[in-house]
N, C-alpha and C positions, 0 to 999 in steps of 0.2 A: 552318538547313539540316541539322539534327541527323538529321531525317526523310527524307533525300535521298542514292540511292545515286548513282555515276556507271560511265555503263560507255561505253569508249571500241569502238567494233566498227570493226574495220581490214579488212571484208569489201568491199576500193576496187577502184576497175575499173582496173587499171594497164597496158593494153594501147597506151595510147598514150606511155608514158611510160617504155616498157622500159629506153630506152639505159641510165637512171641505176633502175631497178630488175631489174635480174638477178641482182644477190646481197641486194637488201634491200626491203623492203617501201617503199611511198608512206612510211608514217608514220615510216622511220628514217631520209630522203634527208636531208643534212646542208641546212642554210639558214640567210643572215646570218652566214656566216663561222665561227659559235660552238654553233650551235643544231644540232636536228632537227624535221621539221615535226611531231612527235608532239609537241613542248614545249608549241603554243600549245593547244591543247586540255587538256591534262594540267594546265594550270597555271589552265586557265578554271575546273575542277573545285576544285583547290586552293584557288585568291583564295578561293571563292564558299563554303568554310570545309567541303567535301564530303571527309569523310574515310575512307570506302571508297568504294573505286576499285577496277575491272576492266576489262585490257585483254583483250579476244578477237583474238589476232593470226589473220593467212591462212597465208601460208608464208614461207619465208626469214628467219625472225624471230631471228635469230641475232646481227644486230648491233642489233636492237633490241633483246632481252634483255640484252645489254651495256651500252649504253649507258642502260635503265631500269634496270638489275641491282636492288634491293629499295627502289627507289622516295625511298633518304633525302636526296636533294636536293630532292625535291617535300615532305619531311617527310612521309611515308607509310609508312615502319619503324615500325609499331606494333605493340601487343601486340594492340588491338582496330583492330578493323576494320586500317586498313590498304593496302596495294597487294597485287594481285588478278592474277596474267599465265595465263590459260587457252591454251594453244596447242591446234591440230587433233590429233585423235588418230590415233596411229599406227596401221595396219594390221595385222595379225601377221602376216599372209601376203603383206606388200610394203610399199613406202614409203609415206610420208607423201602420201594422197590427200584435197586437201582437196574438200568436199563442200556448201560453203555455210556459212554461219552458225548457220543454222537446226540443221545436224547440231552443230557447237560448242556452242553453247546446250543442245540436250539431252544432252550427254554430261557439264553444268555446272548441274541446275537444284536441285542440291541448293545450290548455291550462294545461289542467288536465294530459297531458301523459307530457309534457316537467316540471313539475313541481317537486322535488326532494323528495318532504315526504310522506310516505306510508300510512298516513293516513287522513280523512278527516270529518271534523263535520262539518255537513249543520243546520245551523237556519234559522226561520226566524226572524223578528221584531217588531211585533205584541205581542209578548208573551216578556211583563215587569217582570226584574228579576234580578238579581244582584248572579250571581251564579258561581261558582270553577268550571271550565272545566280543571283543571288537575284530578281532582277525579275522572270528570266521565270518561277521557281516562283511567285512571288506571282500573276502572271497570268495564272496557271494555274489555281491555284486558286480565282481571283476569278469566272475565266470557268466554272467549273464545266462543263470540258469534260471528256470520257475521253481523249483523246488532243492534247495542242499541239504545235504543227512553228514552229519558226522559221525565219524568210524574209527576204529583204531584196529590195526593186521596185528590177529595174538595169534602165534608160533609156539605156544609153549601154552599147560595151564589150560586147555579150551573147555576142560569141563568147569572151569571157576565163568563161564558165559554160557554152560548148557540149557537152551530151550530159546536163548535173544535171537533176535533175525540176524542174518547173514547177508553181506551183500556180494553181487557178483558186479563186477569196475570193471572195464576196461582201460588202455592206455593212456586216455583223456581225462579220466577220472568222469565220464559216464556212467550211472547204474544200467545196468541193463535188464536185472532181476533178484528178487530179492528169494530169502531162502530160512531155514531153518538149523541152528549149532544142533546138531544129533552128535559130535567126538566122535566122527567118522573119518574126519579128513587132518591132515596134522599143522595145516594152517588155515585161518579165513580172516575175513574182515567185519567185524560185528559191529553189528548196529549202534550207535550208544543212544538213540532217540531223540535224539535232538534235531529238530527240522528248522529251516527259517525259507521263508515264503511272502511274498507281500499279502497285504491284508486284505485284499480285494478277491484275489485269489483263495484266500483261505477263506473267505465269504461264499465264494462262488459254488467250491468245492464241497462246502459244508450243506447249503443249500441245495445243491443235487444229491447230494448222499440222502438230503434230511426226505424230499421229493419222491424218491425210488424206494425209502426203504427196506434198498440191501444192504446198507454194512451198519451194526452197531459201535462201530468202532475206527474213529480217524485214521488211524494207524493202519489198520485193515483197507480201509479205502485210498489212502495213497500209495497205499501198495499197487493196488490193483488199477493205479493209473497210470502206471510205468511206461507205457506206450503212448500214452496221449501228451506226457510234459517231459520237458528235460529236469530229467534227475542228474544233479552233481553230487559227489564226494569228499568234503573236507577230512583229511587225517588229521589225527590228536595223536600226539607221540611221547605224552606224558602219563603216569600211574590214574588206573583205571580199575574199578571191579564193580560186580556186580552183583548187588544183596534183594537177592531172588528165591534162595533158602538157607537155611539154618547151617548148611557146613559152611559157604561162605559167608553169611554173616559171622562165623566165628573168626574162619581164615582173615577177614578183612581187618576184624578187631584184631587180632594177632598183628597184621601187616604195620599196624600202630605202634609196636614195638622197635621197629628198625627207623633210629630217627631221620634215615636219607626219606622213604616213604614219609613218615609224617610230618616234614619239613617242606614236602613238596605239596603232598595233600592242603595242609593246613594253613601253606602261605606262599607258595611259587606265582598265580596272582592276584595275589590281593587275600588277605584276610577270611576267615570263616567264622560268622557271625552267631550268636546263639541267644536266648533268652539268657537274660542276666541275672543270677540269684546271690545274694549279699549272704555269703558264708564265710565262717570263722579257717584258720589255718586248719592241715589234718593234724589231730595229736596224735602222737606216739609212745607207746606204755612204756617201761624200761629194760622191758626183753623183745622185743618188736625187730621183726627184719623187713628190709623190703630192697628186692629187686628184679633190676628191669621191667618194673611195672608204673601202670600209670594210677595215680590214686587223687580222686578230684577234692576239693575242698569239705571242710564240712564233718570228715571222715574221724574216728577213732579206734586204732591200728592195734592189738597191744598179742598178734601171732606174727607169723612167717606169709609175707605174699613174695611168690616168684611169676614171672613170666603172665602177669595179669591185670586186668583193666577193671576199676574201683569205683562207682560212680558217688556224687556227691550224698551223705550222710551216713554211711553206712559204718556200723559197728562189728568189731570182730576181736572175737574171744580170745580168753589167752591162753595159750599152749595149739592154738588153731595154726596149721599150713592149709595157704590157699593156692595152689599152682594152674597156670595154662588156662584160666577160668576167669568167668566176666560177670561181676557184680553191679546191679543196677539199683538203682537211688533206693535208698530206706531199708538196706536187706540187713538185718542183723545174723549175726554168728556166734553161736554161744560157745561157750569154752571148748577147748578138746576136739574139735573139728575138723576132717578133712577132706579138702574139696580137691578133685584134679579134672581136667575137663570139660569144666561146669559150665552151665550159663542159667543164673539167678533173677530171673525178672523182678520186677519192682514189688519190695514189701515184701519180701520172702524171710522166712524166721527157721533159722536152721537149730533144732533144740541139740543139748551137749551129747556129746559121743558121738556123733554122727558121720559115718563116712561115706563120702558119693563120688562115684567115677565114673565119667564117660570116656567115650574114643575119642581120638584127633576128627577123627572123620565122622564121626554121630557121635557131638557134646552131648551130655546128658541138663535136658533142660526142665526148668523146674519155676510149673508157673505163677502168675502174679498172684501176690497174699495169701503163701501156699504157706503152709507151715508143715518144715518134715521132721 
């Protein structure tokens, strides 16, 4: 994998997902109590022994640059190659207007030509997965295609991928045309975004898009060259979803509960890596329940948590139940509380008495350094 760059593009449609993206990008919303969704991608690069790495952030990227800060948790502080963070470029005659990908990419392509490996797979971060990206370079290069996409066929569940591309395969595992999940149809094959192409290629392509000025968007543009290269198909046929709005980001944190899923997620290959923070064990008051739930370090427990996801520091009251509900770093709980449904962005202060319910299917969310 000596031959293989990775480049994470955070260019995500976050329109349905605002509540918990208004100060941060999809790829830095905290998940699993201890993580960020940018972990499980960043770390698919790292297992798969890819050691330049470049993320192209969108905007907001401020507690993403913090919590990536020079990448040595992923082991990517190096002298060669390395971690890579391109942000949008600034205006001089006004803010930060970002412009698509395609403008990021060319204001970074000296990056891409001074870079030594011939080859390169684009993710994005969005698409949760725990997957071997040596297999799929090898059958890549087996298939002697110019361009492979990986996919997984969901049969069940297709509005947990409503709005990702769709691909239409053939017998060969050929794309022939790419499409749109509308949960029209009661199978497809969805995109997961991950491409891998050589790097000369991805030069070339980049460079005509940048020339003509019709697509602001990679993605967009190798769509639309479906005709002109061979597109191949690798399947992934391991746990896969996709946090692209707020019922699946809940459903996914849920999904953390069943430890076959987060045994697979979290270590099927190879490890998932995170900023490291030096926290005390959780205490537990002497009427404290807790089950089926995940509760990260740091924490002081002294209610009832069922069926729920804790993240590190967070304090919670006594005589408080917390059910089906996902607490993010620093949220305190005061006595008498109760939450069902919920999801607590960071620094939230729930004062005594308080009772909050949301649906399975629209959590009741409640935003950063909100005090209700």
């Amino acid at each position: 994998m000596n031959d293989v760059m990775g480049v994470l593009n955070l260019s995500e449609n976050n329109r349905e997902i605002q509540e918990l993206t208004i100060v941060r990008p999809i790829s830095a919303i905290p998940f699993g109590g201890r993580y960020r969704i940018i972990d499980f991608a960043l770390s698919n690069f790292v297992n798969a022994d890819i050691s330049n790495v470049s993320i192209f952030t969108n905007d907001k990227y401020r507690s993403l640059q913090d919590h990536i800060s020079n990448g040595k948790h992923w082991d990517l502080d190096r002298k060669n190659d390395g971690l890579f963070m391109f942000n949008p470029i600034i205006d001089e005659y006004g803010p930060v207007h970002y412009r698509g990908d395609i403008h990021n990419f060319k204001m970074t392509m000296d990056y891409f030509k001074r870079s030594k490996q011939n080859y390169v797979i684009i993710s994005s971060s969005y698409m949760l997965c725990n997957i071997d990206l040596r297999e799929f370079y090898e059958f890549h290069k087996e298939s002697k295609a110019d361009i492979t996409i990986m996919y997984k066929s969901i049969n069940k569940d297709l509005d947990r991928f409503i709005n990702c591309d769709a691909l239409n395969i053939d017998k060969k595992n050929n794309i022939l045309s790419f499409g749109k999940n509308k949960c029209t149809k009661a199978e497809l094959d969805i995109s997961m975004e991950i491409y891998i192409l050589k790097k000369d290629l991805l030069i070339e392509i980049l460079e005509e898009m940048i020339a003509t000025g019709k697509n602001e968007y990679l993605r967009e543009g190798l769509h639309e060259r479906v005709n002109e290269y061979k597109f191949n198909a690798y399947e992934f046929k391991g746990y896969l979803s996709c946090i692209n709005n707020i019922e699946n980001y809940y459903k996914s944190s849920m999904d953390l509960l069943d430890m076959n899923i987060a045994n697979e997620l979290f270590f099927k290959n190879g490890p998932i890596y995170t900023k490291i923070k030096d926290e005390p064990p959780v205490k537990y008051g002497q009427n404290s329940k807790a089950k089926n739930s995940l509760i990260a370090n740091g924490c002081i427990i002294d209610g009832e948590i069922e069926n729920s996801i804790v993240s590190r520091r967070v304090k919670i009251g006594k005589n408080c139940t917390i059910k089906n509900s996902i607490l993010m770093q620093k949220c305190e709980i005061e006595d008498d509380v109760y939450l069902e449904n919920v999801i607590l962005d960071k620094n939230v202060l729930i004062t005594k008495g308080k009772e909050l319910i949301g649906g399975v299917k629209n959590p009741l969310v409640i935003k950063k350094n909100k005090t209700i």
